[in-house]
C-alpha positions as CSV (number, residue, x, y, z in Angstrom):
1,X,92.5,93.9,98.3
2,X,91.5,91.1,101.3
3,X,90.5,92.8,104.2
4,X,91.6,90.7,107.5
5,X,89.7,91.7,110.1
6,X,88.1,89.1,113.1
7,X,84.5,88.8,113.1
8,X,83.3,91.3,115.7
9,X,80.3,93.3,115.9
10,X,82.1,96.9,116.0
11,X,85.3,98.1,115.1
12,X,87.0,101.1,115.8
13,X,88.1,103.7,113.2
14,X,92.1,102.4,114.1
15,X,91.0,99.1,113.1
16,X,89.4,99.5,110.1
17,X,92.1,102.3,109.1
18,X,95.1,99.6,109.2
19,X,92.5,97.0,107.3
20,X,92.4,99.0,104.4
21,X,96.1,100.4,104.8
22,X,95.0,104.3,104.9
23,X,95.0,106.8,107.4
24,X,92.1,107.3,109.6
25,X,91.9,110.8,108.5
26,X,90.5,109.5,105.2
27,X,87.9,107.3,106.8
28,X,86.8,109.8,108.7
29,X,86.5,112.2,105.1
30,X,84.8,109.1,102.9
31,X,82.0,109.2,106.2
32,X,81.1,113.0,105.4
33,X,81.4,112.3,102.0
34,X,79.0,108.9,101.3
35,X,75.7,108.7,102.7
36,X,76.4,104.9,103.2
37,X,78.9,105.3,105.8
38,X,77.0,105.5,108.8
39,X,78.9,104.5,112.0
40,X,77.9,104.6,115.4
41,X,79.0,107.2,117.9
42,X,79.5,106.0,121.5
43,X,78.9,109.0,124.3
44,X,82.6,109.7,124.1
45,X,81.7,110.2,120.3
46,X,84.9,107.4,119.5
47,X,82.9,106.1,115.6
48,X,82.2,102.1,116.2
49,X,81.8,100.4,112.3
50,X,79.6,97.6,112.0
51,X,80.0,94.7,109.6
52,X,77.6,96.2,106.9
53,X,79.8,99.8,107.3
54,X,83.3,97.6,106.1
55,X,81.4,96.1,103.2
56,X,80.3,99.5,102.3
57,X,84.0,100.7,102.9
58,X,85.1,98.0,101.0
59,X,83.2,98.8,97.9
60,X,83.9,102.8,98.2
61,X,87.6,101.8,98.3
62,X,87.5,99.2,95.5
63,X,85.8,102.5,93.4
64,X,87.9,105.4,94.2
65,X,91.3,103.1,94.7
66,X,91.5,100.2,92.6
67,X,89.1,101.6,89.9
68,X,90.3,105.1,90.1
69,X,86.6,107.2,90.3
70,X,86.7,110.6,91.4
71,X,84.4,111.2,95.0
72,X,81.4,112.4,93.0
73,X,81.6,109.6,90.7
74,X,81.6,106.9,93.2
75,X,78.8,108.8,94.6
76,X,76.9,108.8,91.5
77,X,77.5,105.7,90.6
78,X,76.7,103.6,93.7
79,X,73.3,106.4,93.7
80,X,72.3,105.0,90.3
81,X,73.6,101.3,90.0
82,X,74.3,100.3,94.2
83,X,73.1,96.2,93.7
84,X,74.4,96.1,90.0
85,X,77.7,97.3,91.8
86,X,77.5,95.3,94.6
87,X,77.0,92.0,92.6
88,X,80.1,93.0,90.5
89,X,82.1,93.9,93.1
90,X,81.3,90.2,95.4
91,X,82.4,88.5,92.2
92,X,85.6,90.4,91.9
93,X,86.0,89.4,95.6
94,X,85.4,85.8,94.8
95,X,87.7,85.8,91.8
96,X,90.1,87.7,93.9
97,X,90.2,84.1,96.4
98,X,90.4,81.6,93.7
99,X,93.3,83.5,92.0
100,X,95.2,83.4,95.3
101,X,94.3,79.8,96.1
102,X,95.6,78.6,92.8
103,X,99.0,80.6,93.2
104,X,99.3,78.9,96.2
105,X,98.8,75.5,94.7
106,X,101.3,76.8,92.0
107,X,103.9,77.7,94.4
108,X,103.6,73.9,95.8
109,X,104.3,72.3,92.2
């Protein structure tokens, strides 16, 4: 999944929901749920996400979504193996951009 989202240095939780095609309900659940997800509160207490909390959102969704882990396994596994995972998961990412870039030159042919 390519998340489209401009370079800014918070988002709101209506933003980020429509990146990642879910309800805001949900991100609101994955926050009490993973210690990683820790947005900002203004005084209105509206949540702002920084850059660092969408690649952390990113990689909770590529584990519980794509990869199918239950909550307490992604929890466990990004306790016990969080850089190993991260490594994996920015190659995916990378892989994910060459595959599209050469269906696009494919579709030209």
């Amino acid at each position: 999944m390519h998340i489209d989202l401009p370079e800014k240095l918070y988002y709101s939780i209506g933003e980020v929901a429509e990146a990642f095609s879910v309800n805001t309900s949900l991100i609101r659940f994955w926050e009490k749920e993973f210690d990683a997800l820790k947005p900002k509160k203004n005084a209105k207490g509206n949540r702002k996400f920084t850059p660092q909390d969408i690649q952390n959102l990113e990689l909770i969704y590529h584990l519980v979504k794509e990869r199918g882990f239950t909550l307490e396994g992604a929890k466990i596994h990004l306790k016990e193996n969080k850089q190993k995972t991260l490594d994996q998961f920015a190659i995916i990412r990378k892989l994910e951009g060459v595959k599209a870039e050469l269906l696009k030159i494919k579709e030209q042919l």
